[in-house]
N, C-alpha and C positions, 0 to 999 in steps of 0.2 A: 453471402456465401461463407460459409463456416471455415476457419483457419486455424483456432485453436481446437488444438484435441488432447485427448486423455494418452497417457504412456502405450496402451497397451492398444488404441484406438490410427496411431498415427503411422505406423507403418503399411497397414492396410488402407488410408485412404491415400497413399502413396502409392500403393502398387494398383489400384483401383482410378487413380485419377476424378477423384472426387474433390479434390482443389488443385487449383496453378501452384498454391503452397502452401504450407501450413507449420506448427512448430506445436512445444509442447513444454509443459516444467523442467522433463529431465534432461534438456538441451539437445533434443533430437530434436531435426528439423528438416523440411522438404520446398526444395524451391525449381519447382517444374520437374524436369527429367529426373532429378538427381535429388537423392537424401543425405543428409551428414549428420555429424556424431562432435560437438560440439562449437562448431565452426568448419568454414568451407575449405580451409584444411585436410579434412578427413572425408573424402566425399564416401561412403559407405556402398551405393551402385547407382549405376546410372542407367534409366532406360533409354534403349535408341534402336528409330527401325531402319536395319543395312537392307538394303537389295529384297522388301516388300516384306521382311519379317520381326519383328519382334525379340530382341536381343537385352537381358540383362547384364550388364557389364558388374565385377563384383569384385570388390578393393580386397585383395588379399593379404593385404595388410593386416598387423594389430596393431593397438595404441595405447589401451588400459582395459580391465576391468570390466568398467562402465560403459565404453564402449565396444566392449566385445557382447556385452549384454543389449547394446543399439542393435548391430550388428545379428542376434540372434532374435531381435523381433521381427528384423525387414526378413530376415531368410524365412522365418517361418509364411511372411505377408505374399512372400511371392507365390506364383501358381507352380502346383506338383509338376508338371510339361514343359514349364516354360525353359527357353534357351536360358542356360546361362552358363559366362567364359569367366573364368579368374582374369584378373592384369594388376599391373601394378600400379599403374596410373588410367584413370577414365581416357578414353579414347575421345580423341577432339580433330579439328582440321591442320594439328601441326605435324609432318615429318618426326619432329622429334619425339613426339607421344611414340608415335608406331616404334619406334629403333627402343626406347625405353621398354616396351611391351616385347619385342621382340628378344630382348637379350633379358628378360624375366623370364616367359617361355623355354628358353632355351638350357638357363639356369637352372629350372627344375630338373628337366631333364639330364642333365650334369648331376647335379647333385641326385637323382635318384640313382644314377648308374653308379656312383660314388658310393652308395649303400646300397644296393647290389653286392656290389664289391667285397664290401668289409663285414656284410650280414654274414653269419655263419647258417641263420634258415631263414624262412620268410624272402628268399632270394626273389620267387613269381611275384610278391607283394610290389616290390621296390621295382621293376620292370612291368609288372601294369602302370605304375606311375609316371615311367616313364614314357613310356605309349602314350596313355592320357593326353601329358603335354605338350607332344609331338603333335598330338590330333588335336589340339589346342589351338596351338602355332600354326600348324593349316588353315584353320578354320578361319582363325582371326586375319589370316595374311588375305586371303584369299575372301572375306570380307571387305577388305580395305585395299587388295590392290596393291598390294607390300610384298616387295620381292626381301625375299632373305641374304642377308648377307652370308656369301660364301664360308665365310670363316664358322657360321654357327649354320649351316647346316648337316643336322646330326640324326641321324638312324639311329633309333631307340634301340633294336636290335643288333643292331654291328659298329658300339659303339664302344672303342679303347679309350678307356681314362686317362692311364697312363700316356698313352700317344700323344691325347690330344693335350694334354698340360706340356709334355715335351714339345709338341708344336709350337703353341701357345709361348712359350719361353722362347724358343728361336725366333718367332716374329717379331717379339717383346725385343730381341737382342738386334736383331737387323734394325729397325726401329731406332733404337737411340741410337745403333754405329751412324744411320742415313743421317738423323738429327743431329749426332755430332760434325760431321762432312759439312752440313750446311751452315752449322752454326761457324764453321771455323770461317767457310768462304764469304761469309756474311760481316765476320767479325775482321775479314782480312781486307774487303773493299771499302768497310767504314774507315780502318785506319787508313789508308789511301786516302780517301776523300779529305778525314782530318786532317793527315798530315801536308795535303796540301793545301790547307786553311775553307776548305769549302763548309764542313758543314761539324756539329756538337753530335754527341750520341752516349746513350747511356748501356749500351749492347755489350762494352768492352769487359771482360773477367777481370781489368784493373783500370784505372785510368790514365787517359794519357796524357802526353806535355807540349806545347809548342812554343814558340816565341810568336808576338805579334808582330807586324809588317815593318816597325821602325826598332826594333828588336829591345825595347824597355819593358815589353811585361811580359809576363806568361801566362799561357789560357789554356785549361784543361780543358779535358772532354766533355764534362759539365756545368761549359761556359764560364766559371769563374776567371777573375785575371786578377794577377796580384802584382806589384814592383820586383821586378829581377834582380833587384841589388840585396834586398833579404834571403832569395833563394840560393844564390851563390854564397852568400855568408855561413847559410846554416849548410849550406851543403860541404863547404869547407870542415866547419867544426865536427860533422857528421866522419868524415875521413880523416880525422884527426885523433879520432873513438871517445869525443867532446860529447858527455848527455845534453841533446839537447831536448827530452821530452821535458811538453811544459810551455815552452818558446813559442811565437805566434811567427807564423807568417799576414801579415795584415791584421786580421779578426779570426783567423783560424790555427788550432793553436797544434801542436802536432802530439798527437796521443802516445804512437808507440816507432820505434826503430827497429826494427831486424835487420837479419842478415841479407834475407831478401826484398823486402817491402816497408815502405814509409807510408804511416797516414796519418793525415792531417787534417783536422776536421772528421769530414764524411768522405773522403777521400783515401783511395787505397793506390799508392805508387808501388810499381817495382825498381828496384832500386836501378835497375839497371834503365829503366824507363827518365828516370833523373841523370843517370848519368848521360844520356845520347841528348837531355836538352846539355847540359851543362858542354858537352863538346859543340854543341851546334853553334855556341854564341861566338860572335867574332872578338877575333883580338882584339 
């Protein structure tokens, strides 16, 4: 069965199924459903039959040159009738392709009402386009059985830019306020835990300090423990406005002093964070 073919030769025996695969000099190549444009990187289209038809899948992608010139043999290989959808990525059995395709789709459509917009003519041009990808996004969803995510579904026709980036921005902002809520309650039950010796964590915005059980060392958040009689020393010289960058505690040597934070090593303390070990220790 023949595998190698001529440049101008291999995208029609691609679209024709006249091999399981074949390849060529100018690094186009076809291995089953799918052609590519120098490696499996670039899948160029993929054929696939949805729901008893005949669907070309088609990388809307560029990459170079060379292969925009791949790219314009297979289009011409394909049949004048046949189905064929843009996407971003070849459609496969993961969730994640779909959601990838979906907010491609969706994009277009954005960005064509975006130049709508800002066109001073050609306005009907730029709104077929986005019709197009609307009746795109149907088609593909409704291929696969992909429900659209609320937030991107969008009416080609009754669709505000401005709103929707305004939307877009206040989700964006609830968003980090929820993220921050969580991070702090996260950040506030680890110290808990730490602080009552249970467990190490690297979660903290600084690190923290404790005494071990027969109170001669100190062990950070990041599991290290060093001799408490150097900590006290330099933490003396430190309130005394003694430089001590340079100085080790153990093997770790302390970089910088502010006014609010010591670090030493890979270690970032608040000062204040040394001072509540330095009160904790017994007389």
């Amino acid at each position: 069965m023949k595998t190698t073919y001529k440049t101008h030769e291999i995208a029609h025996a691609w679209a024709y199924d006249e091999s399981p695969r074949g390849k060529c000099s100018s690094n186009i190549f076809f291995d089953g459903a799918t052609i590519y444009s120098y490696g499996t990187h670039f899948p160029i289209c993929k054929k696939m039959e949805v729901k008893g038809q005949l669907y070309y899948f088609w990388n809307d992608r560029t990459y170079s040159p060379s292969t925009s010139k791949h790219q314009s043999y297979v289009r011409q290989a394909i049949p004048d009738k046949a189905n064929i959808i843009k996407v971003s990525v070849m459609p496969d059995n993961w969730p994640e392709t779909h959601k990838r395709n979906i907010k491609y789709f969706a994009g277009r459509i954005i960005r064509a009402k975006e130049l709508e917009q800002k066109a001073k003519g050609k306005k009907d041009d730029y709104r077929r386009d986005a019709r197009i990808a609307s009746h795109e996004l149907q088609r593909y969803c409704d291929l696969f059985d992909v429900i659209v995510p609320e937030s991107l579904l969008i009416d080609p026709d009754n669709f505000d830019v401005n709103k929707y980036y305004a939307d877009m921005a206040a989700r964006k902002l609830t968003e980090i306020q929820l993220q921050i809520k969580r991070n702090k309650a996260k950040i506030k039950e680890e110290t808990k835990k730490f602080r009552s010796g249970l467990n190490f964590s690297n979660c903290f915005p600084f690190d923290l300090l404790r005494l071990s059980d027969d109170c001669t060392m100190v062990e950070t958040s990041q599991r290290v423990k060093v001799d408490i009689r150097p900590v006290k020393m330099l933490w003396c010289m430190i309130q005394q406005g003694i430089n001590v960058v340079g100085r080790h505690i153990g093997k770790y040597e302390i970089k910088e002093v502010t006014k609010k934070t010591i670090r030493v090593g890979c270690h970032n303390f608040e000062r204040k964070e040394v001072l509540r070990l330095i009160n904790s220790i017994p007389l």
